[in-house]
C-alpha positions as CSV (number, residue, x, y, z in Angstrom):
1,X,13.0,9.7,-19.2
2,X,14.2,13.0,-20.1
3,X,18.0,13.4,-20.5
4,X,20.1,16.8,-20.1
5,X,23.1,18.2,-19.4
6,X,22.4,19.6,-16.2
7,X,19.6,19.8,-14.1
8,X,18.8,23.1,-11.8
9,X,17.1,22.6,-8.7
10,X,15.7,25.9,-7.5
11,X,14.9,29.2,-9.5
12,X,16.3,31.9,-7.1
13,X,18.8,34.3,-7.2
14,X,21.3,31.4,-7.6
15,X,20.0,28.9,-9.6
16,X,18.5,31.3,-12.4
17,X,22.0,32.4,-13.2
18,X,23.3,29.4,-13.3
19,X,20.5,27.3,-15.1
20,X,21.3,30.5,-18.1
21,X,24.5,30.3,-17.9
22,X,24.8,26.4,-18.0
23,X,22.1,26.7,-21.1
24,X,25.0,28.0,-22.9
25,X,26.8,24.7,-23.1
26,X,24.0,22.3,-23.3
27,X,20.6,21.3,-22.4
28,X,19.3,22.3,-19.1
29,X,16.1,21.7,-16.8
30,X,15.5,24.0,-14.4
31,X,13.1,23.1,-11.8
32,X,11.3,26.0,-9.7
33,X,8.4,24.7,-7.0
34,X,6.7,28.1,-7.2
35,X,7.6,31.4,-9.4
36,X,10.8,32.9,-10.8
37,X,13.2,34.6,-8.5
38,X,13.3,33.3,-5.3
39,X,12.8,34.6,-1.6
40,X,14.9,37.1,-2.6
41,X,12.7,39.0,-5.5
42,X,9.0,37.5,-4.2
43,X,9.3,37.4,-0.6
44,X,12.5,39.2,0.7
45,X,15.0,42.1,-0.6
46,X,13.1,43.5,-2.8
47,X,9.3,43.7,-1.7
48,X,10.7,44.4,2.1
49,X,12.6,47.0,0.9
50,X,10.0,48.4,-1.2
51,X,7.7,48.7,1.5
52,X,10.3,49.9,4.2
53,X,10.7,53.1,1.5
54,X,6.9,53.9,2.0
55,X,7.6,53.4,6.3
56,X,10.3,55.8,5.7
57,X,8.6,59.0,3.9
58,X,6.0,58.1,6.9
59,X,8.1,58.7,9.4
60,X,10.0,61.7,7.3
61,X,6.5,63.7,6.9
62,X,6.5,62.9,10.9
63,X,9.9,64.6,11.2
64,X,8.5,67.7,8.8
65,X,8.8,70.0,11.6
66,X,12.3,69.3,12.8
67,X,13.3,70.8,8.9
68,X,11.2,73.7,9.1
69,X,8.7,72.1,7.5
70,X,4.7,72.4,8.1
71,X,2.7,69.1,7.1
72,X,-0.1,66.8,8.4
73,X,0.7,63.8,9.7
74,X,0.4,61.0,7.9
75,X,-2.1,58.4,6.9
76,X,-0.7,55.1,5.7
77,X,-3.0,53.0,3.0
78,X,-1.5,49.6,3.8
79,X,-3.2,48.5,0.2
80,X,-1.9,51.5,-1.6
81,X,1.8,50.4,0.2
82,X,1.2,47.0,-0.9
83,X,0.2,47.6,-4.4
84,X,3.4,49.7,-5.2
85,X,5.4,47.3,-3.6
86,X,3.6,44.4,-6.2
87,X,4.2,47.0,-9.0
88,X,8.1,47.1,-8.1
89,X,8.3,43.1,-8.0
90,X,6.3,42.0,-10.9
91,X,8.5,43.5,-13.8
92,X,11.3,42.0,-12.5
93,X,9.6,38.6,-12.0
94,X,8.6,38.4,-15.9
95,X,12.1,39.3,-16.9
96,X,13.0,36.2,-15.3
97,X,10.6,34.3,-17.2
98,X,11.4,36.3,-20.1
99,X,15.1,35.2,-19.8
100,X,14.2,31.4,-19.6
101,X,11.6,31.8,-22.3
102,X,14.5,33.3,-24.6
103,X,16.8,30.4,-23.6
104,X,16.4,27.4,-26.2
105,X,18.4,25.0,-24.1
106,X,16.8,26.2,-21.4
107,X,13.5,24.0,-20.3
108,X,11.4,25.3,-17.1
109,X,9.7,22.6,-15.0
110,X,7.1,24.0,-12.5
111,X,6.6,22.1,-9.5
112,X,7.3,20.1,-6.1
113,X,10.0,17.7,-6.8
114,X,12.3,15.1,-5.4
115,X,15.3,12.6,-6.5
116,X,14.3,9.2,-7.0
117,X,17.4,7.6,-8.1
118,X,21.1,8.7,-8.3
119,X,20.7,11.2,-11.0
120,X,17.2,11.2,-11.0
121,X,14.6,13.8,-10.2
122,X,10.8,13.6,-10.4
123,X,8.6,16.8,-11.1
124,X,5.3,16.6,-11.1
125,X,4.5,14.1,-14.6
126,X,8.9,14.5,-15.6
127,X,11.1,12.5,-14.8
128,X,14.9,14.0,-15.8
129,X,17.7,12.6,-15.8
130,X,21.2,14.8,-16.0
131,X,25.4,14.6,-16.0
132,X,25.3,17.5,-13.9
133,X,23.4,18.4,-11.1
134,X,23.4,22.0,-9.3
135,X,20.8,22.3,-6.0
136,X,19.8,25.3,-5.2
137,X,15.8,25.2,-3.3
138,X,16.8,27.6,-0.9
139,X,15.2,27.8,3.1
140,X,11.9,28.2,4.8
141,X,10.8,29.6,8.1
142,X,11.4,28.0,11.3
143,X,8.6,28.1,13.5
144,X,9.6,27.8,17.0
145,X,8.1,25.5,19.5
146,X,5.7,27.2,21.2
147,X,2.7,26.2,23.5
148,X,-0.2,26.6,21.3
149,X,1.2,28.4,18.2
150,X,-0.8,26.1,16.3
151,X,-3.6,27.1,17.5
152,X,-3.2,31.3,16.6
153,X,-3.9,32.8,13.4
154,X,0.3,33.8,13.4
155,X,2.0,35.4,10.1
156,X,5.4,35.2,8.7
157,X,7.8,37.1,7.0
158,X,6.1,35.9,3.6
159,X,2.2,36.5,4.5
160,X,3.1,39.8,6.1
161,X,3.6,41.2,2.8
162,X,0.3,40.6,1.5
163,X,-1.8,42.0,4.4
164,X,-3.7,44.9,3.3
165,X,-5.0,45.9,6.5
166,X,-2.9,47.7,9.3
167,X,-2.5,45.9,12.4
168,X,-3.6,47.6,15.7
169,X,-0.7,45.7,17.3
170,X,2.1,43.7,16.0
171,X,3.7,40.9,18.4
172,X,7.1,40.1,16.7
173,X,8.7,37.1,17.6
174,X,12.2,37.7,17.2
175,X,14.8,40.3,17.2
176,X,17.2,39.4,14.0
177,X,16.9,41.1,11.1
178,X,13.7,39.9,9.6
179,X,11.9,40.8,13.0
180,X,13.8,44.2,13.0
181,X,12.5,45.2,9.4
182,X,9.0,44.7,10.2
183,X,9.1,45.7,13.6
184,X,10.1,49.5,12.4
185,X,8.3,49.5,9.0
186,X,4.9,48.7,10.9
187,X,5.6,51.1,13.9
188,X,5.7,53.4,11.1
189,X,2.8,52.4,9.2
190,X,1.0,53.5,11.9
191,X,0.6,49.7,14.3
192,X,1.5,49.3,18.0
193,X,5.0,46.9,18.2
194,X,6.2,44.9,20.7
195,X,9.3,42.8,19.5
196,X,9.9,39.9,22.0
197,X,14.0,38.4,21.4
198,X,15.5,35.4,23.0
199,X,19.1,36.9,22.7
200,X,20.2,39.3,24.5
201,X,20.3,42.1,22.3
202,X,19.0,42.6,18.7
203,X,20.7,42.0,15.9
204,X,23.0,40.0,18.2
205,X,25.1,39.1,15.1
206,X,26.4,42.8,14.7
207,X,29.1,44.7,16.9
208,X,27.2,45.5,20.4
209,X,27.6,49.0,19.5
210,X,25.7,48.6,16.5
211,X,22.7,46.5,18.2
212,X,23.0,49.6,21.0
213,X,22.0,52.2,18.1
214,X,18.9,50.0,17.0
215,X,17.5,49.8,20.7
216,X,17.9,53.3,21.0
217,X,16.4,54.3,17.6
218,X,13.6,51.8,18.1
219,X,12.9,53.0,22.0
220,X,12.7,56.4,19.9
221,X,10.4,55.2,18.1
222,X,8.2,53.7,20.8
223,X,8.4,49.9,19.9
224,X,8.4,48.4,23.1
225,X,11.1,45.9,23.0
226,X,12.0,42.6,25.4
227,X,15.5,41.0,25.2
228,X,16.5,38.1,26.7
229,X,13.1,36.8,27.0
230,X,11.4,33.9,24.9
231,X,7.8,33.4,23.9
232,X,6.9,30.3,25.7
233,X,3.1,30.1,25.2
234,X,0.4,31.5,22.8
235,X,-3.5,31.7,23.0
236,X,-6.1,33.4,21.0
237,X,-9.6,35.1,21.8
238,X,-11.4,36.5,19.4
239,X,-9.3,39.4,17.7
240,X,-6.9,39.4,20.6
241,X,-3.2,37.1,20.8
242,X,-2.2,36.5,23.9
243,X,1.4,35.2,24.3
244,X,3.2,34.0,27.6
245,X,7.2,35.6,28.0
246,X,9.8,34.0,30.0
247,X,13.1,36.4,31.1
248,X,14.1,38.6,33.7
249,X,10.6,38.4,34.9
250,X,7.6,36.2,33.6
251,X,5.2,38.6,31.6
252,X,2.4,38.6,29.1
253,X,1.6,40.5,25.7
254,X,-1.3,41.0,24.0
255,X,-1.8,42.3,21.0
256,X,-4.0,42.0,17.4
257,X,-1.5,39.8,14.7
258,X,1.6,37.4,15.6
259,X,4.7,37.8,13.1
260,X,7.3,34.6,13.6
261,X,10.5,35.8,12.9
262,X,12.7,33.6,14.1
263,X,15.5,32.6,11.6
264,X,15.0,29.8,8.6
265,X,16.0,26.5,7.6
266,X,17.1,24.7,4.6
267,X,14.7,22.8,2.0
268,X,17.4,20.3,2.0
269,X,14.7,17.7,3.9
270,X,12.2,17.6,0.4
271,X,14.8,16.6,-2.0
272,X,15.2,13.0,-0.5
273,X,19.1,13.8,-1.4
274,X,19.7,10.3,-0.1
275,X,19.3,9.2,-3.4
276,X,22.4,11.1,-4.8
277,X,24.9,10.5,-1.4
278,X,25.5,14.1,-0.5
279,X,25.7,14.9,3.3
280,X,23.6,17.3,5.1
281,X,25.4,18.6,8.3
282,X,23.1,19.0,11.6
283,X,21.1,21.5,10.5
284,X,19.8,20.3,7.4
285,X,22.2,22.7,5.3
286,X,23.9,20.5,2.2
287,X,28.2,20.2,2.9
288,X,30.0,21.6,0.2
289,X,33.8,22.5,0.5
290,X,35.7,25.8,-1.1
291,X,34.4,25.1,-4.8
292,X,30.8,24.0,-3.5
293,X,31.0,20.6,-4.2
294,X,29.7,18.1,-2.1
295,X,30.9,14.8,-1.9
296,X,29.1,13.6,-4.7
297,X,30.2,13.3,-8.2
298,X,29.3,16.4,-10.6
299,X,26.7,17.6,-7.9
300,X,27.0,21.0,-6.9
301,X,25.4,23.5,-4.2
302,X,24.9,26.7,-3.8
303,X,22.4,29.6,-1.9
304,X,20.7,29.4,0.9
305,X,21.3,25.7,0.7
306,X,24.6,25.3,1.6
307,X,25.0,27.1,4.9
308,X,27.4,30.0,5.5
309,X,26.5,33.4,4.7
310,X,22.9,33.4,3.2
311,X,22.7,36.9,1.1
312,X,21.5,37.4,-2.4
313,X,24.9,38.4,-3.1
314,X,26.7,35.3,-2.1
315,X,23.9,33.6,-4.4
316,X,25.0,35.1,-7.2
317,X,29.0,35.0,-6.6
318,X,28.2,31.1,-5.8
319,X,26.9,30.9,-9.5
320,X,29.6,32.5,-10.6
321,X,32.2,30.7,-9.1
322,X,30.6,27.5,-10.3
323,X,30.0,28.2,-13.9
324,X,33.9,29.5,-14.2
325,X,35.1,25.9,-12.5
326,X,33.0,24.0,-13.8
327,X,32.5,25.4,-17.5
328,X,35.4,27.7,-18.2
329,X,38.1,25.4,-16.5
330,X,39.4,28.1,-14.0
331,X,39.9,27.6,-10.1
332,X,37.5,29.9,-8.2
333,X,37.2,29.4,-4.7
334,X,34.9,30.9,-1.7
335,X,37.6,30.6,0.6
336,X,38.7,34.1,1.7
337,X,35.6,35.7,0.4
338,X,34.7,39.3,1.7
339,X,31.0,39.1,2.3
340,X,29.3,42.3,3.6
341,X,26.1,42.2,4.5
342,X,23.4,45.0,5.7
343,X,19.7,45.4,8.0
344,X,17.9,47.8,6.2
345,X,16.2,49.2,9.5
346,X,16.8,52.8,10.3
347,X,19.3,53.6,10.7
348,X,20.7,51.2,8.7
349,X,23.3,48.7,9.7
350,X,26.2,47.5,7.7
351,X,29.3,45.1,8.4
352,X,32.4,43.1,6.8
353,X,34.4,40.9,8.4
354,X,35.3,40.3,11.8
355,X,34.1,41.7,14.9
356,X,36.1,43.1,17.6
357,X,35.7,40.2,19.8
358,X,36.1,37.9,16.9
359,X,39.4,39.6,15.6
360,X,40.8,39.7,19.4
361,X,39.8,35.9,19.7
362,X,41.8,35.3,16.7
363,X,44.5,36.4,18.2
364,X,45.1,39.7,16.2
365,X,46.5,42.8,18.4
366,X,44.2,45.4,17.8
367,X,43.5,49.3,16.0
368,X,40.2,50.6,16.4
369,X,39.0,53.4,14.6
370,X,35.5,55.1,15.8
371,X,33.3,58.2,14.2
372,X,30.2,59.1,15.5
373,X,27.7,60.0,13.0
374,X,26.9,63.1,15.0
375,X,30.5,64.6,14.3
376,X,29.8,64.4,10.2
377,X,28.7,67.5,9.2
378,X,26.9,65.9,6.2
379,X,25.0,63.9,8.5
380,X,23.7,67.1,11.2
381,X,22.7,68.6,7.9
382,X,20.4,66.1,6.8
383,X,19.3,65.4,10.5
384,X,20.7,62.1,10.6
385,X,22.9,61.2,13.6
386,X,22.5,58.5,15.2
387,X,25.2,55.7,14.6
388,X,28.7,55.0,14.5
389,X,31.1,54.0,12.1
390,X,33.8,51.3,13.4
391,X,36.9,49.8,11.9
392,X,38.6,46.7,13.4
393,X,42.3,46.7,12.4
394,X,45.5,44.8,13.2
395,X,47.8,46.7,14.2
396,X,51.1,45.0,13.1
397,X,50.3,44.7,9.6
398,X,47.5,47.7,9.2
399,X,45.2,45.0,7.6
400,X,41.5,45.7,7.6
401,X,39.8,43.0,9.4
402,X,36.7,44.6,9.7
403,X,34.0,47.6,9.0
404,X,30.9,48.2,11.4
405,X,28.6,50.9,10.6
406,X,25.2,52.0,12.1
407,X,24.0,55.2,10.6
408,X,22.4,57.0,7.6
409,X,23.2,55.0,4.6
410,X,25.3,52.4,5.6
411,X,24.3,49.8,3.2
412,X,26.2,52.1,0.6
413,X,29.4,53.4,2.8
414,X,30.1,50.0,4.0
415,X,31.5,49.5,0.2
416,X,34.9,51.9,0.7
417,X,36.0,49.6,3.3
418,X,35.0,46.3,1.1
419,X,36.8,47.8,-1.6
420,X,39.6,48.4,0.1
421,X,39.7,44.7,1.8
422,X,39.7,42.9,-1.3
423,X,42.1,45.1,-2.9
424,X,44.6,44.9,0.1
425,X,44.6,48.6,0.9
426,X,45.4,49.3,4.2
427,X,43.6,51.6,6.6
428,X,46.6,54.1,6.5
429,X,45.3,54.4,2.6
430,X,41.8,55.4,3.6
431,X,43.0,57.9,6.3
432,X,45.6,59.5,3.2
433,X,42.2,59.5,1.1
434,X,40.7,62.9,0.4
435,X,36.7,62.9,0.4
436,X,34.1,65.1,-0.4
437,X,32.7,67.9,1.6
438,X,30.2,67.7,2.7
439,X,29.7,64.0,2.4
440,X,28.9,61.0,4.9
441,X,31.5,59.3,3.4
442,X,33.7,61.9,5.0
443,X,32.9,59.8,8.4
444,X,34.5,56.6,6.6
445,X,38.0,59.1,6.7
446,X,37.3,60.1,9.9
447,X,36.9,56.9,11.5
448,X,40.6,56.1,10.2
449,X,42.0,59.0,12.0
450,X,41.9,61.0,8.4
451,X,41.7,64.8,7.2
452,X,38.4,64.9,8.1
453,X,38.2,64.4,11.5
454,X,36.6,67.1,13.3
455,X,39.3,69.3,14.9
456,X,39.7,68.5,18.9
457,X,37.7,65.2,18.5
């Protein structure tokens, strides 16, 4: 029996932090089922994000023309792509083992593991024992139930980014915004898409307006896209995936590779957290309340593992929030968090807070602010215009209750509006605020009602 301090379960973007930070007031194991880093740095953000750079000077040297510019068109070397995108991750992946390597209270076991006692947690040959326990294993992918999926050669989000060869066409199950990244960084690549979605609309977590500009962009584009229709049935022959769609209308697809994109769920079920009393709610995800403790004594969750908004970023603030409670003495809380999040599909989509509908259903009279990308003379320059930019306001107290943008890089404008939401500014402030010309963050003004709003518009 091996005793510690605290005991880390999960090496991700959550529990890495915290397992260094907790090594600075006493022994800690970290336990990590695979390698450093997490979805997030091995098999999300960061190789995704890689790879949809390469999908975007694709489709840029595609575009040549429209800037004056005379180029062949383009030849993607899906190994060449996939190589880069391995030469982005791995430096990053040995800093992390670096960073527990230079940690002497810091002790990394490598394995599948479970609790098999209160307090107790088995790991391969180890078993550890610790006064503080902090879960963090993170989620896996949910595979639907389909008629004969397990019967076709299907990929995921995490296989996807090994395949070397270029598909001749990609069935994506799926419309969120795993499905949406690959569905547009393959159409790029050079494959044949056909993105098949359940909901309604795409991305049916943004504004409707915002889902809108991704149809259009990916119509554009030529993916052919299904909403409101679910994959009911798969087969395979040969080199070719059948699969069977129920909507509107009954209809087939068939194409060469079959990416299931269709959400994730907690590891919660492999940890036999029985054996420690903590409650999982229905869907497997651990309940914590506003400090992220669940209801048992000096255990802790955080990540993917404890439901609500599942970003890298809330990862890390989780981390933070713990080590500051639960090692500094101070009161940190998640309640009233501002959480933005982004789609890195292009355009790109960004959002904080509430929606319209949500705001309205909250009972909140209503300001809304709109700016079309096209009337941003930053963004006609760069030839960049599809999108919107959308605030959601209450109008008594001229509160920011929400930011929506769909447009050229949104992913980095969407932080004005943040900004200004955790500092209490209101949206009068950003419509006083001077910005630069010719900037896209002139659109941000605009949207309030600002300077920069085009005259007559």
């Amino acid at each position: 029996m091996n005793h510690y301090d605290a005991l880390v379960v999960g090496g991700g973007q959550a529990g890495l932090p915290m397992a260094l930070r907790a090594g600075r007031h006493g022994r800690v194991a970290l336990i990590e089922r695979e390698v450093l880093g997490g979805t997030c740095l091995n098999r999300g953000c960061i190789p995704t994000k890689t790879m949809i750079a390469s999908a975007k000077v694709a489709q840029q040297v595609r575009r040549a023309s429209e800037y004056g510019v005379r180029a062949e068109a383009p030849s993607v070397d899906l190994g060449a792509v996939v190589d880069r995108k391995n030469a982005v991750v791995s430096p990053i992946r040995e800093g992390a083992y670096r960073d527990v390597g230079s940690s002497a209270q810091v002790d990394l076991f490598e394995g599948e593991g479970r609790f098999v006692a209160w307090r107790r947690f088995r790991v391969g040959d180890n078993e550890i024992e610790a006064s503080r326990i902090f879960l963090k294993a993170g989620n896996r992918t949910a595979i639907p139930a389909i008629d004969g999926l397990d019967t076709v050669p299907y990929l995921t989000s995490r296989s996807l980014l090994d395949l070397r060869e270029l598909p001749g066409h990609l069935l994506v199950i799926g419309g969120g915004y795993v499905g949406c990244d690959f569905a547009q960084m393959f159409c790029r690549f050079g494959s044949r898409v056909t993105v098949v979605q359940r909901a309604g609309r795409l991305v049916p977590g943004e504004e409707p307006e915002l889902s809108a500009v991704v149809l259009e962009a990916f119509a554009a584009e030529g993916i052919d896209v299904l909403t409101g229709t679910t994959c009911t049935a798969a087969t395979a022959a040969g080199d070719i995936i059948r699969i069977t769609c129920e909507g509107a209308e009954s209809t087939e697809r068939e194409g060469t590779h079959l990416l299931i994109a269709t959400g994730r769920i907690p590891k919660s079920d492999t940890l036999e957290l029985d054996q420690l009393d903590v409650a999982v709610d229905d869907d497997g995800y651990v309940v914590v309340d506003d400090h992220l403790r669940t209801g048992a004594e000096d255990v802790w969750a955080l990540g993917d593992l404890r439901g609500g908004p599942q970003f890298t970023h809330t990862a890390r603030d989780d981390a933070y929030i713990i080590h500051r409670n639960v090692y500094q003495d101070q009161d940190r809380s998640t309640a009233g968090r501002v959480v933005p999040h982004a789609v890195f599909v292009d355009p790109e989509v960004a959002s904080v807070g509430l929606t319209e509908q949500q705001a309205r259903d909250a009972g909140h009279d209503l300001s809304i602010g709109v700016q079309e990308f096209a009337g941003v003379v930053r963004a006609r320059a760069i030839g960049e215009t599809r999108g919107l930019i959308k605030f959601v306001v209450d109008s008594d107290t001229d509160r920011i209750l929400g930011c929506h943008i769909a447009g050229p890089h949104a992913g980095e404008l969407i932080h004005e509006p943040v900004v200004a939401m955790v500092a209490g500014a209101s949206y009068t402030d950003i419509r006083r605020a001077i910005h630069i010309h010719p900037t896209l963050s002139e659109g941000i003004n605009a949207a309030a009602g600002g300077v920069h709003r085009e005259t007559g518009t």
